[in-house]
N, CA, C and O atoms as a Tripos MOL2 file, in Angstrom:
@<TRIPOS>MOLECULE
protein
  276   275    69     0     0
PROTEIN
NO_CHARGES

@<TRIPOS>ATOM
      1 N           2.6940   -3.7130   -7.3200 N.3       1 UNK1
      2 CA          3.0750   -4.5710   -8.4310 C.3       1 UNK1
      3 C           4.1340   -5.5870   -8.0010 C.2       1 UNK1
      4 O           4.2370   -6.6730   -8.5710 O.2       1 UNK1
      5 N           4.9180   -5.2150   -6.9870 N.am      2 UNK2
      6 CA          5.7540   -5.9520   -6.8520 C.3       2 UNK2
      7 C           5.4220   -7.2430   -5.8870 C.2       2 UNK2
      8 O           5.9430   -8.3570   -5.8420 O.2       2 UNK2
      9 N           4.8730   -6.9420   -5.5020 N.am      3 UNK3
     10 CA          4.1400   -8.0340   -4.1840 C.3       3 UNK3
     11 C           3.1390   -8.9540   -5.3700 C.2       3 UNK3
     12 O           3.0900  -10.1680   -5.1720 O.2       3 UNK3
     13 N           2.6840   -8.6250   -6.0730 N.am      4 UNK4
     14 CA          1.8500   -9.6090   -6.7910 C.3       4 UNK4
     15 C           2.7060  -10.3130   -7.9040 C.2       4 UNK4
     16 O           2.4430  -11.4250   -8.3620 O.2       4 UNK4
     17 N           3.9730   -9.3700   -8.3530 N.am      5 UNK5
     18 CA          4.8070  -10.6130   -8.8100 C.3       5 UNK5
     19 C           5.2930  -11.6980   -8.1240 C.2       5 UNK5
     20 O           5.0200  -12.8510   -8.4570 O.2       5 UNK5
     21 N           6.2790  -11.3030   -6.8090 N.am      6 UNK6
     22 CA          6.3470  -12.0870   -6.2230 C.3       6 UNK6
     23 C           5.0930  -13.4850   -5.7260 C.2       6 UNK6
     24 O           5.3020  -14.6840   -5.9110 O.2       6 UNK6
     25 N           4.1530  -13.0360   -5.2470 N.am      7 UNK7
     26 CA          3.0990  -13.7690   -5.1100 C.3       7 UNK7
     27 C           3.0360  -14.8560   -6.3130 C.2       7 UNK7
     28 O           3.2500  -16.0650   -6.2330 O.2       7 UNK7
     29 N           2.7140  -14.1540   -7.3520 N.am      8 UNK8
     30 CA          3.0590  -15.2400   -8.7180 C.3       8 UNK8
     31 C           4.0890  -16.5710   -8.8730 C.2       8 UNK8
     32 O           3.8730  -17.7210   -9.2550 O.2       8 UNK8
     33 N           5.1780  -15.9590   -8.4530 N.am      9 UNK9
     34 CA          6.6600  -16.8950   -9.0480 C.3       9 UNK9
     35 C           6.7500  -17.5970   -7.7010 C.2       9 UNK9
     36 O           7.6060  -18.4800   -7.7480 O.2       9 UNK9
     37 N           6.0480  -17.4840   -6.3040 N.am     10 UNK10
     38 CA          6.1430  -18.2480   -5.0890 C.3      10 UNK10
     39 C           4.8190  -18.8970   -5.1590 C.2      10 UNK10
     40 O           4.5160  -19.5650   -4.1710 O.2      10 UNK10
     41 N           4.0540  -18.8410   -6.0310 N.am     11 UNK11
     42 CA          2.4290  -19.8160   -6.7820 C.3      11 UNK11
     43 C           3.4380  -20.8490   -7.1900 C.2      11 UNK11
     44 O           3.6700  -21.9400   -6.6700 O.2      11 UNK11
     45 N           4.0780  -20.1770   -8.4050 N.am     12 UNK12
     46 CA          4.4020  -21.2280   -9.5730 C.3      12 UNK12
     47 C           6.0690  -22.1450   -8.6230 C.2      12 UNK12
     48 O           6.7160  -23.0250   -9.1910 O.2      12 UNK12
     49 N           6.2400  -21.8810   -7.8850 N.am     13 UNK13
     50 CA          7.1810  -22.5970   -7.2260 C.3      13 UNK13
     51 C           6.5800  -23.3140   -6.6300 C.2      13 UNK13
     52 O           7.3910  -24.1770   -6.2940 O.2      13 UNK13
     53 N           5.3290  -23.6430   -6.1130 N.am     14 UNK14
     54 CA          4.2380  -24.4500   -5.4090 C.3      14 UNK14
     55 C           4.2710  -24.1800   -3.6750 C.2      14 UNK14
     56 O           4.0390  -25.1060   -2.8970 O.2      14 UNK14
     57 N           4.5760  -22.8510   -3.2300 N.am     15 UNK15
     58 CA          4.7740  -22.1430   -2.1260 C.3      15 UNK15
     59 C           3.3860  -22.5430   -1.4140 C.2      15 UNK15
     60 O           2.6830  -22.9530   -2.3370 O.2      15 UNK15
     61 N           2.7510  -22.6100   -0.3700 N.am     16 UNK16
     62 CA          1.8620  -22.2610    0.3550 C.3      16 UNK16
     63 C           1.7790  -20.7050    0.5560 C.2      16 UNK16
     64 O           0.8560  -19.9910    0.1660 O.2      16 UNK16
     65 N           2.7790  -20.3490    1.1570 N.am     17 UNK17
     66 CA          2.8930  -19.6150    2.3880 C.3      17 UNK17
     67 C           4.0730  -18.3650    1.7360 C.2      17 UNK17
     68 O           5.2130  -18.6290    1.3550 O.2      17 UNK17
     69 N           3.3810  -16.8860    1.7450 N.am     18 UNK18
     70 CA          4.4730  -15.7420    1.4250 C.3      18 UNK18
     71 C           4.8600  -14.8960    2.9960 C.2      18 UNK18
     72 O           4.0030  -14.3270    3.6710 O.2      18 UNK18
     73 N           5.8610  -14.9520    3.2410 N.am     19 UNK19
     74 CA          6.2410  -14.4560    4.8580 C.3      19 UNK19
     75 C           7.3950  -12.7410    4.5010 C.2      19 UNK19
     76 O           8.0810  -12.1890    3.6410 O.2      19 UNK19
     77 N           6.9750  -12.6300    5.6520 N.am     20 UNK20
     78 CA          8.0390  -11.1410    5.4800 C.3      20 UNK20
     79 C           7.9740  -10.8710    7.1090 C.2      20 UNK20
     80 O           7.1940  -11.3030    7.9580 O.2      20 UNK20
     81 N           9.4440   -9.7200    7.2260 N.am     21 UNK21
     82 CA          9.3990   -9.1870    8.6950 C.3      21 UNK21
     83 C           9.4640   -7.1720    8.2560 C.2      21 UNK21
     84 O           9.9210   -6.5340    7.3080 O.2      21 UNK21
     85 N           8.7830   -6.8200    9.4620 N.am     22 UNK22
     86 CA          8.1990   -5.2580    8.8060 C.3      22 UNK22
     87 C           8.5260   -5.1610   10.3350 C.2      22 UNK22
     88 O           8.2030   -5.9990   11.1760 O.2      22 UNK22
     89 N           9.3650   -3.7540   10.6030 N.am     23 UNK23
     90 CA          9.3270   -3.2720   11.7750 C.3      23 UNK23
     91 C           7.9300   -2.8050   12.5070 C.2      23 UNK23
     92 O           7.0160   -2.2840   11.8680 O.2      23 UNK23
     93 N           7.8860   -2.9880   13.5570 N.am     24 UNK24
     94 CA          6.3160   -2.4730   14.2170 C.3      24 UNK24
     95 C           6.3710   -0.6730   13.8040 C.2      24 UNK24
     96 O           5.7880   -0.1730   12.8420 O.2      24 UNK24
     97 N           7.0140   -0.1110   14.5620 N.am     25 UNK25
     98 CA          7.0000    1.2190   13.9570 C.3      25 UNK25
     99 C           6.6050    1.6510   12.5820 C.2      25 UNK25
    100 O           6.0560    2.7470   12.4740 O.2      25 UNK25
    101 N           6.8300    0.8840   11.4600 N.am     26 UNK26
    102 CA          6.6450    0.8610   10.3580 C.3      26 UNK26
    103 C           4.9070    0.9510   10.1160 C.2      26 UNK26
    104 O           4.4130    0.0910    9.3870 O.2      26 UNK26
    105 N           4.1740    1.8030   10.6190 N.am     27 UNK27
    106 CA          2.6800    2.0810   10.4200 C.3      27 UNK27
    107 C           2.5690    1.8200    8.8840 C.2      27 UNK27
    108 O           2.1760    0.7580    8.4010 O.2      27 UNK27
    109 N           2.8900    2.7160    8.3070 N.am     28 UNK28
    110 CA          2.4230    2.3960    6.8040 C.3      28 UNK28
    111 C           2.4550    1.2980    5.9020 C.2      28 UNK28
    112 O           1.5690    0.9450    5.1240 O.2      28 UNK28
    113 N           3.7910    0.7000    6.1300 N.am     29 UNK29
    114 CA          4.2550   -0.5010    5.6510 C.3      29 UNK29
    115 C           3.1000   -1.6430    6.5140 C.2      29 UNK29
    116 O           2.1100   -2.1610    5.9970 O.2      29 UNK29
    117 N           3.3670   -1.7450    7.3120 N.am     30 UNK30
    118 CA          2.0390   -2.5660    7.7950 C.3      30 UNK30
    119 C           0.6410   -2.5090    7.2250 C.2      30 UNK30
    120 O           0.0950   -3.3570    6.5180 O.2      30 UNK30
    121 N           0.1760   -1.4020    7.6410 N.am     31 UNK31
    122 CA         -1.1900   -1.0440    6.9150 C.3      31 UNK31
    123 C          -1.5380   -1.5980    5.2950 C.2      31 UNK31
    124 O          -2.5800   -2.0930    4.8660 O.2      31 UNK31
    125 N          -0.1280   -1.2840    4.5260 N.am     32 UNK32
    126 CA         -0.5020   -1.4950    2.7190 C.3      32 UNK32
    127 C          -0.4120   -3.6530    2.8160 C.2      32 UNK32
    128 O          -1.0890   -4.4420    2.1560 O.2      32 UNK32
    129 N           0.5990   -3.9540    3.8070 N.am     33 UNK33
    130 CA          0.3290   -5.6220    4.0080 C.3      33 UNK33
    131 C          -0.6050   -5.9840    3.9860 C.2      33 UNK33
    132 O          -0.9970   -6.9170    3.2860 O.2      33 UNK33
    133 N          -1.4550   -5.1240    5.0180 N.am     34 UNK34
    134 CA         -2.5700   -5.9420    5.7410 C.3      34 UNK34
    135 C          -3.2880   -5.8840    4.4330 C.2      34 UNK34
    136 O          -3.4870   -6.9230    3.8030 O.2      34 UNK34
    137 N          -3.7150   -4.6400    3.9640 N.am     35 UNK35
    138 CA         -4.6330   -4.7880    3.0400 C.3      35 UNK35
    139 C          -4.2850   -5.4810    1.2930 C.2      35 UNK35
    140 O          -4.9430   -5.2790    0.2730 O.2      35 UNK35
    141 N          -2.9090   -6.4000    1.4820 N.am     36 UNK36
    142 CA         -2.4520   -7.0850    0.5700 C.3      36 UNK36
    143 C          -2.7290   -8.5110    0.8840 C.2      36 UNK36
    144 O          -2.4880   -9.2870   -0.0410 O.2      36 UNK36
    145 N          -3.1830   -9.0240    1.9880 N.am     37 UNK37
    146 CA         -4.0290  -10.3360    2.5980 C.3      37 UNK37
    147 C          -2.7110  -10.5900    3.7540 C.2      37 UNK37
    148 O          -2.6280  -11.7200    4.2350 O.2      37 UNK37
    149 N          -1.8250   -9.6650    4.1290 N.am     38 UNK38
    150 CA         -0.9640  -10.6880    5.2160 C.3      38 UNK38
    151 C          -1.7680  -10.4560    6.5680 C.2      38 UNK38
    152 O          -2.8700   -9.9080    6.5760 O.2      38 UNK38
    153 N          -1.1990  -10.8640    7.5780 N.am     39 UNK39
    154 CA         -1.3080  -10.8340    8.9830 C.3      39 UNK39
    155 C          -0.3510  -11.1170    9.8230 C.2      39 UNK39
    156 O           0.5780  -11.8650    9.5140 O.2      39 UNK39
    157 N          -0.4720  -10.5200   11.0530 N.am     40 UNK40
    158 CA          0.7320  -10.7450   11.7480 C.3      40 UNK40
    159 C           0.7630  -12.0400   12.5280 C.2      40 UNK40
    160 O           0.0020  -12.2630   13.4690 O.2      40 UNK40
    161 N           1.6680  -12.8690   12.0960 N.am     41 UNK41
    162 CA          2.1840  -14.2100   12.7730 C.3      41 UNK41
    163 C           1.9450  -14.3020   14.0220 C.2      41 UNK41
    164 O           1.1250  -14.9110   14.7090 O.2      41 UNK41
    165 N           3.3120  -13.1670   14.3190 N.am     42 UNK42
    166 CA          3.8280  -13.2630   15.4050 C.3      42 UNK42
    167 C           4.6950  -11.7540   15.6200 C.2      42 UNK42
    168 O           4.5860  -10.7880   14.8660 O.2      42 UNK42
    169 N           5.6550  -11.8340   16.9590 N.am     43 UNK43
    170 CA          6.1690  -10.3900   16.9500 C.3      43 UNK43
    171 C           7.4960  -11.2980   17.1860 C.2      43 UNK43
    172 O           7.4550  -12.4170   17.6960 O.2      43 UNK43
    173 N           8.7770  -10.5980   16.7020 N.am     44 UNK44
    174 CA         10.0450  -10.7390   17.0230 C.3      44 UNK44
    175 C          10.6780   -9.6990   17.2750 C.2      44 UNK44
    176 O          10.4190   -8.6240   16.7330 O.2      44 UNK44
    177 N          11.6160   -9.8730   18.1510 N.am     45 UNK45
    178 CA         13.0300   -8.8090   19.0420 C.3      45 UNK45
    179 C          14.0190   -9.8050   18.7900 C.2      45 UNK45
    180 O          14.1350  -10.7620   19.5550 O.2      45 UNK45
    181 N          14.9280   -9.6300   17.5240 N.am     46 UNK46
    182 CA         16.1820  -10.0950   17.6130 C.3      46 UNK46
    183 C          17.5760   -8.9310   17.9660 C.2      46 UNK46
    184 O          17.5130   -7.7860   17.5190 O.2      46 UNK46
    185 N          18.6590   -9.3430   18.7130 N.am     47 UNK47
    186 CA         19.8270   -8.8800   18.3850 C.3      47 UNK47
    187 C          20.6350   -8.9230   16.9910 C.2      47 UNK47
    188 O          20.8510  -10.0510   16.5490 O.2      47 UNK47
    189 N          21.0060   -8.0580   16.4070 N.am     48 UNK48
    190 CA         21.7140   -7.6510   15.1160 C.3      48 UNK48
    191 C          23.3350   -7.5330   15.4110 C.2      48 UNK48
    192 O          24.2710   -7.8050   14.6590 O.2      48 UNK48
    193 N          23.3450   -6.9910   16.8860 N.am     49 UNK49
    194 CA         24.9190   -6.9770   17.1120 C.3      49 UNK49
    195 C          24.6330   -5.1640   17.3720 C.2      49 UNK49
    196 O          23.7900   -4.3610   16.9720 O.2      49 UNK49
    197 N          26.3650   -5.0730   18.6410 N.am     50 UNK50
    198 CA         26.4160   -3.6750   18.6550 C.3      50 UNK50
    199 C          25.6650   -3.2150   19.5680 C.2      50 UNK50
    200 O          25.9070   -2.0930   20.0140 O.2      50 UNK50
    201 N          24.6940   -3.8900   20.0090 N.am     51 UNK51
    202 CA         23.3540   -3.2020   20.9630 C.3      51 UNK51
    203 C          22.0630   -2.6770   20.2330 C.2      51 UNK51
    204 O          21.1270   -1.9390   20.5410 O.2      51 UNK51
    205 N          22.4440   -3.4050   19.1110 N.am     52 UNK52
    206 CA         20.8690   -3.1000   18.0960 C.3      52 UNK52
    207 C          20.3060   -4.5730   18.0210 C.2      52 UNK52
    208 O          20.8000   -5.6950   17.9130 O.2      52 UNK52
    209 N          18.5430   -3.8310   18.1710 N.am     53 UNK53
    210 CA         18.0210   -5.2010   17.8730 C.3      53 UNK53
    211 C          16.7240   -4.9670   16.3330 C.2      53 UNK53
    212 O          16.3330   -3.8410   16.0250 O.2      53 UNK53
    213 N          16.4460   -5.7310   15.8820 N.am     54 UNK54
    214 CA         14.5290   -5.5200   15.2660 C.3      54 UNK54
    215 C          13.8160   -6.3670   16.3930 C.2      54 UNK54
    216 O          13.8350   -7.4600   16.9590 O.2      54 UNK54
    217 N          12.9420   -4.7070   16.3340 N.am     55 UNK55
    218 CA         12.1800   -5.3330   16.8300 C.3      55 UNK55
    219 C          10.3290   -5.3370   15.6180 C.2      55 UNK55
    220 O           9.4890   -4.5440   15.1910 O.2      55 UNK55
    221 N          10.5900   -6.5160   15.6060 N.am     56 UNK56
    222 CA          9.4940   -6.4640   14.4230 C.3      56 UNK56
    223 C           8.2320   -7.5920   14.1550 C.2      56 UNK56
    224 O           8.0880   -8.6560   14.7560 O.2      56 UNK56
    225 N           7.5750   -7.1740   13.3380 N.am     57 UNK57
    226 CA          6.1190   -8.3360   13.1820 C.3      57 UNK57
    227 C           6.6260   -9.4930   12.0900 C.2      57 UNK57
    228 O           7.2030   -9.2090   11.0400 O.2      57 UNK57
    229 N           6.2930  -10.9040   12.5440 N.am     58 UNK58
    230 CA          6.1740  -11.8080   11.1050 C.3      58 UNK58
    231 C           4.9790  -11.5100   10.4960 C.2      58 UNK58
    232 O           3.8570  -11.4920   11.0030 O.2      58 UNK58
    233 N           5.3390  -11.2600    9.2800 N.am     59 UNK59
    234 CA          3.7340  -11.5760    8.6890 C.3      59 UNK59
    235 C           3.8700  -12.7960    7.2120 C.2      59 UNK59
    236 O           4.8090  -13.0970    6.4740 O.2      59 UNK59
    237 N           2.2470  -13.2880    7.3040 N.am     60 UNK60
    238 CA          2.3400  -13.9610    6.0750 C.3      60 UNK60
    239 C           0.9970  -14.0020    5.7010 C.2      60 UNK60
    240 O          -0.0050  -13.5730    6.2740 O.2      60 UNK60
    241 N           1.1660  -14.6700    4.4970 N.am     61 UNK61
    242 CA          0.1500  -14.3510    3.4180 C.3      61 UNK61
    243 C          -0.4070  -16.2300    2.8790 C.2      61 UNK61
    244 O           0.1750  -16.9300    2.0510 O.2      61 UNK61
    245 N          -1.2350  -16.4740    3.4090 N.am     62 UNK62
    246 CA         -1.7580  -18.1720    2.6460 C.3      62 UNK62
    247 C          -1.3600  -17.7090    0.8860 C.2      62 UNK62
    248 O          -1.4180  -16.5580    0.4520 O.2      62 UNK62
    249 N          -1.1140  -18.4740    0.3930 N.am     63 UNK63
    250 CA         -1.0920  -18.6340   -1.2010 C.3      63 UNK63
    251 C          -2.0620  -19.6660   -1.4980 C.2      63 UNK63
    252 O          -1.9720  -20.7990   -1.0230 O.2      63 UNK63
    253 N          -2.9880  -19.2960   -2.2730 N.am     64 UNK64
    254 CA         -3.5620  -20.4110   -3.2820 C.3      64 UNK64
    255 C          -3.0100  -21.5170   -3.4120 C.2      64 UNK64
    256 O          -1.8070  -21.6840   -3.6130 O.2      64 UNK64
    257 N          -4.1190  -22.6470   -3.2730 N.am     65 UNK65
    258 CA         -3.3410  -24.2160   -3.7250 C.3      65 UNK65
    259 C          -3.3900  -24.4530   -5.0350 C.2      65 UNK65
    260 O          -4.5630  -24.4060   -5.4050 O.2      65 UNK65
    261 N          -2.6140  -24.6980   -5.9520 N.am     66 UNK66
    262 CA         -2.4620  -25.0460   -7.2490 C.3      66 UNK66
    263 C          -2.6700  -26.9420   -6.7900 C.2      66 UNK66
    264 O          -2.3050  -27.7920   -5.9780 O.2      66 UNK66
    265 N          -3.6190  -26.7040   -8.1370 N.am     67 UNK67
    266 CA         -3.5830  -28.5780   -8.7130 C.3      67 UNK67
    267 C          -2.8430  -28.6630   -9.1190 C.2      67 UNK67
    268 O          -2.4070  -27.7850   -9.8630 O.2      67 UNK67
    269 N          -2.0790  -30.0700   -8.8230 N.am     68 UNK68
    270 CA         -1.2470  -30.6590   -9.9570 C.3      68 UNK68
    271 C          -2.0970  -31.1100  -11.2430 C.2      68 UNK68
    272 O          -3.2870  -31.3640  -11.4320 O.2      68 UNK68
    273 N          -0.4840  -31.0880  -12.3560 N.am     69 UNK69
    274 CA         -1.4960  -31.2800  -13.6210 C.3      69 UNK69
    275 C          -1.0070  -32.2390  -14.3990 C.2      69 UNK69
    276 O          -1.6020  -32.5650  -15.4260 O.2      69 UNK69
@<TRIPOS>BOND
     1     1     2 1
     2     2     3 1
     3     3     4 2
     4     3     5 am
     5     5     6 1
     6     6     7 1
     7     7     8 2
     8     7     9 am
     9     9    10 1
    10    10    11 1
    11    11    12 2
    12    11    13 am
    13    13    14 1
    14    14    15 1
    15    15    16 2
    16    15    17 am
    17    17    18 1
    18    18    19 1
    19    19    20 2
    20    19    21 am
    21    21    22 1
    22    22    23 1
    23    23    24 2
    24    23    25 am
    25    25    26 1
    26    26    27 1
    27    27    28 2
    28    27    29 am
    29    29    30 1
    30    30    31 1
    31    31    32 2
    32    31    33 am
    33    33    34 1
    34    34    35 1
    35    35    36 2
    36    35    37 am
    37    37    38 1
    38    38    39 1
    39    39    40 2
    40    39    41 am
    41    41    42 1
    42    42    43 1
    43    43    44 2
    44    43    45 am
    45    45    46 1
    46    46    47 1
    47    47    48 2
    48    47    49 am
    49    49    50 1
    50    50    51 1
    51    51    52 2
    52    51    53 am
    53    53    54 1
    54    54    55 1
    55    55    56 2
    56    55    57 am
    57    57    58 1
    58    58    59 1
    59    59    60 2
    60    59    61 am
    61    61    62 1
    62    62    63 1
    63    63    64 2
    64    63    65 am
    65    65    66 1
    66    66    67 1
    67    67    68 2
    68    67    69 am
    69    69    70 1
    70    70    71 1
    71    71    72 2
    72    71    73 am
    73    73    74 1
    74    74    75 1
    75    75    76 2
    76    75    77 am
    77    77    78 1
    78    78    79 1
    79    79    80 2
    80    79    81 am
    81    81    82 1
    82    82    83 1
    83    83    84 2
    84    83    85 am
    85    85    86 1
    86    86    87 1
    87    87    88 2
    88    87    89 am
    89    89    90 1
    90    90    91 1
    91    91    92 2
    92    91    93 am
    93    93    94 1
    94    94    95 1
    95    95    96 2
    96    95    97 am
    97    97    98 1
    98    98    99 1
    99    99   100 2
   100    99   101 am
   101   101   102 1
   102   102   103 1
   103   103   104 2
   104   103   105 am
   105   105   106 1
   106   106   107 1
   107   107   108 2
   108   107   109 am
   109   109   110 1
   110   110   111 1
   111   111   112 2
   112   111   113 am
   113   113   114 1
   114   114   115 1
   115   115   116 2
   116   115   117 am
   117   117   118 1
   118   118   119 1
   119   119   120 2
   120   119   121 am
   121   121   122 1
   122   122   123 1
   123   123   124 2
   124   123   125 am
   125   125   126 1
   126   126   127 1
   127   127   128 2
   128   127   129 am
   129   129   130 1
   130   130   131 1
   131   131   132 2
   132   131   133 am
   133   133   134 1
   134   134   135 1
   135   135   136 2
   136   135   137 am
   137   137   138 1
   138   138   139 1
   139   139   140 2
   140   139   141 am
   141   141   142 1
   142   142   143 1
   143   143   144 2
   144   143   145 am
   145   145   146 1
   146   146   147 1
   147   147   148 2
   148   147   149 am
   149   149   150 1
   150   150   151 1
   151   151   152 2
   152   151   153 am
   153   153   154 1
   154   154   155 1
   155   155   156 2
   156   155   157 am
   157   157   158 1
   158   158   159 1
   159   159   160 2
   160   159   161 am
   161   161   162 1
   162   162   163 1
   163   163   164 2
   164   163   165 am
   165   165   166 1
   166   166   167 1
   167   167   168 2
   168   167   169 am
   169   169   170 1
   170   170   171 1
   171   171   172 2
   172   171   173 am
   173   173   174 1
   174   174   175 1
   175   175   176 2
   176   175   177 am
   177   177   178 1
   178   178   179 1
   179   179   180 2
   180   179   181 am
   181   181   182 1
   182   182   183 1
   183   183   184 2
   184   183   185 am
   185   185   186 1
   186   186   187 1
   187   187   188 2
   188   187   189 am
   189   189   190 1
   190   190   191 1
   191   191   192 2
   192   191   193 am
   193   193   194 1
   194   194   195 1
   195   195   196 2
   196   195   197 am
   197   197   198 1
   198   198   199 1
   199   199   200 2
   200   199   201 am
   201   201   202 1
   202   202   203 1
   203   203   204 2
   204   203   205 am
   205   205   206 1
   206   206   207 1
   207   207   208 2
   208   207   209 am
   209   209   210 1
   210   210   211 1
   211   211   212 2
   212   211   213 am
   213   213   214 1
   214   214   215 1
   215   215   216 2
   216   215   217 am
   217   217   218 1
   218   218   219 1
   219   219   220 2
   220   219   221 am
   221   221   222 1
   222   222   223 1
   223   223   224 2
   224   223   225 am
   225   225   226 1
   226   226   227 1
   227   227   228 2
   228   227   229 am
   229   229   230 1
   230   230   231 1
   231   231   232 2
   232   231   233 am
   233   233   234 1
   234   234   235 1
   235   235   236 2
   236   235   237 am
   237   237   238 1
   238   238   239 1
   239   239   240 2
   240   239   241 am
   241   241   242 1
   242   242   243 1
   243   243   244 2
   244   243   245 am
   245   245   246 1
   246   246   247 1
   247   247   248 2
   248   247   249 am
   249   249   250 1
   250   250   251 1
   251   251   252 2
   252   251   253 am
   253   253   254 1
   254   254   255 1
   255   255   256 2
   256   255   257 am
   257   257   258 1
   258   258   259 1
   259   259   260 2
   260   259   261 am
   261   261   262 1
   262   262   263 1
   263   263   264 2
   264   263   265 am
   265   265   266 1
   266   266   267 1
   267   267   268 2
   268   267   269 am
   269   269   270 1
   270   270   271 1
   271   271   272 2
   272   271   273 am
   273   273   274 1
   274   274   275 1
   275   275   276 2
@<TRIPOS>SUBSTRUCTURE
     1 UNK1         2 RESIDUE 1 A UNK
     2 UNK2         6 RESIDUE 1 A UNK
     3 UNK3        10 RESIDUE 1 A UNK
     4 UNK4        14 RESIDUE 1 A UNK
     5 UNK5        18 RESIDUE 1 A UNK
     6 UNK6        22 RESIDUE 1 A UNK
     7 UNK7        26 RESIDUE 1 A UNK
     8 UNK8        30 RESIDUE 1 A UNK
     9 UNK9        34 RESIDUE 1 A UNK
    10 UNK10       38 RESIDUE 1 A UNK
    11 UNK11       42 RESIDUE 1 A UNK
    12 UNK12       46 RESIDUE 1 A UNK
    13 UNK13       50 RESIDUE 1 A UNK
    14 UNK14       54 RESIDUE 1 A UNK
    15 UNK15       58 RESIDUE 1 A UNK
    16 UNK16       62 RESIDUE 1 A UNK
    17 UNK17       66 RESIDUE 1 A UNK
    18 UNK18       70 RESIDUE 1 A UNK
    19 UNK19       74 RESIDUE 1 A UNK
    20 UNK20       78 RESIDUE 1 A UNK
    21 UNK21       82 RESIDUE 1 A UNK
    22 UNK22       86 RESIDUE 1 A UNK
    23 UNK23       90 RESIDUE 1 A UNK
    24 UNK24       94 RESIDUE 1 A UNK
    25 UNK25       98 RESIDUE 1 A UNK
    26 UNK26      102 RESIDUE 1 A UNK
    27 UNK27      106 RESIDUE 1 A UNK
    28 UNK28      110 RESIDUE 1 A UNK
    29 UNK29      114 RESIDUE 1 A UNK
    30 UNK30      118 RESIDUE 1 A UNK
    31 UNK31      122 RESIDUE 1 A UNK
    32 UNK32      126 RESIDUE 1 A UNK
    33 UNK33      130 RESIDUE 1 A UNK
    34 UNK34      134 RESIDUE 1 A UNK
    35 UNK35      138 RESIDUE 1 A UNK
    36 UNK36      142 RESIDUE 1 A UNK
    37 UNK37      146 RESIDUE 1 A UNK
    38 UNK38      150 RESIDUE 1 A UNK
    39 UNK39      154 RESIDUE 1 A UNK
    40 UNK40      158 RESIDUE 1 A UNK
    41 UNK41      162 RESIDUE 1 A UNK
    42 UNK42      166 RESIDUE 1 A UNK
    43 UNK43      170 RESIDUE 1 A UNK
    44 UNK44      174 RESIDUE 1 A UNK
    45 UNK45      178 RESIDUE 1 A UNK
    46 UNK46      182 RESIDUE 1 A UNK
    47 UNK47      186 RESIDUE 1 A UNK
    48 UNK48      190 RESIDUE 1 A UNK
    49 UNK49      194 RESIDUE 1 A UNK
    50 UNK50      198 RESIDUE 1 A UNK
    51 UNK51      202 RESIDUE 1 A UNK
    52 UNK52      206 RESIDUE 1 A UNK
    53 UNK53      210 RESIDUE 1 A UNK
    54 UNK54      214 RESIDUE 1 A UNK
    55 UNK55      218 RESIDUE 1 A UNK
    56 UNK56      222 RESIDUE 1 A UNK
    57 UNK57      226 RESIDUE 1 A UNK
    58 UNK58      230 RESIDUE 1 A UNK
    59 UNK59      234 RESIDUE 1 A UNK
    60 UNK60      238 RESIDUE 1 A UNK
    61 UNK61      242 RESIDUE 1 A UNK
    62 UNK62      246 RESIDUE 1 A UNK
    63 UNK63      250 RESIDUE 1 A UNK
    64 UNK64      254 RESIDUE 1 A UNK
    65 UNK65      258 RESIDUE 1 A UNK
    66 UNK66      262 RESIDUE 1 A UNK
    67 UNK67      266 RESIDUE 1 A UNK
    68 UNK68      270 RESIDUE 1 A UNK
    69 UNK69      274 RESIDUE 1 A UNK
């Protein structure tokens, strides 16, 4: 539910494009994306500080083109 609100209010903002970062480890969380229309971008390894990094997937989602009216 929450992903399709969002999806909604980033429609009505005239968004293309819904993006998120999901750790790779994160099997499940990935899996319920994929089958929510995202895909993985790309992969990122950032530093956070401390000697921690994410290491994680972009993903995004095309949004519907709204006509203007």
């Amino acid at each position: 539910m929450l992903l399709s609100h969002v999806e909604s209010l980033c429609e009505n903002q005239g968004c293309s494009t819904l993006a998120l970062n999901v750790n790779k480890h994160n099997t499940r969380a990935i899996k319920a994306y994929r089958r929510n229309g995202f895909i993985i971008s790309r992969s990122t390894f950032n530093h956070i500080g401390l000697g921690f990094y994410m290491d994680d997937f972009y993903m995004t989602k095309a949004l519907p083109r709204r006509l203007a009216t």
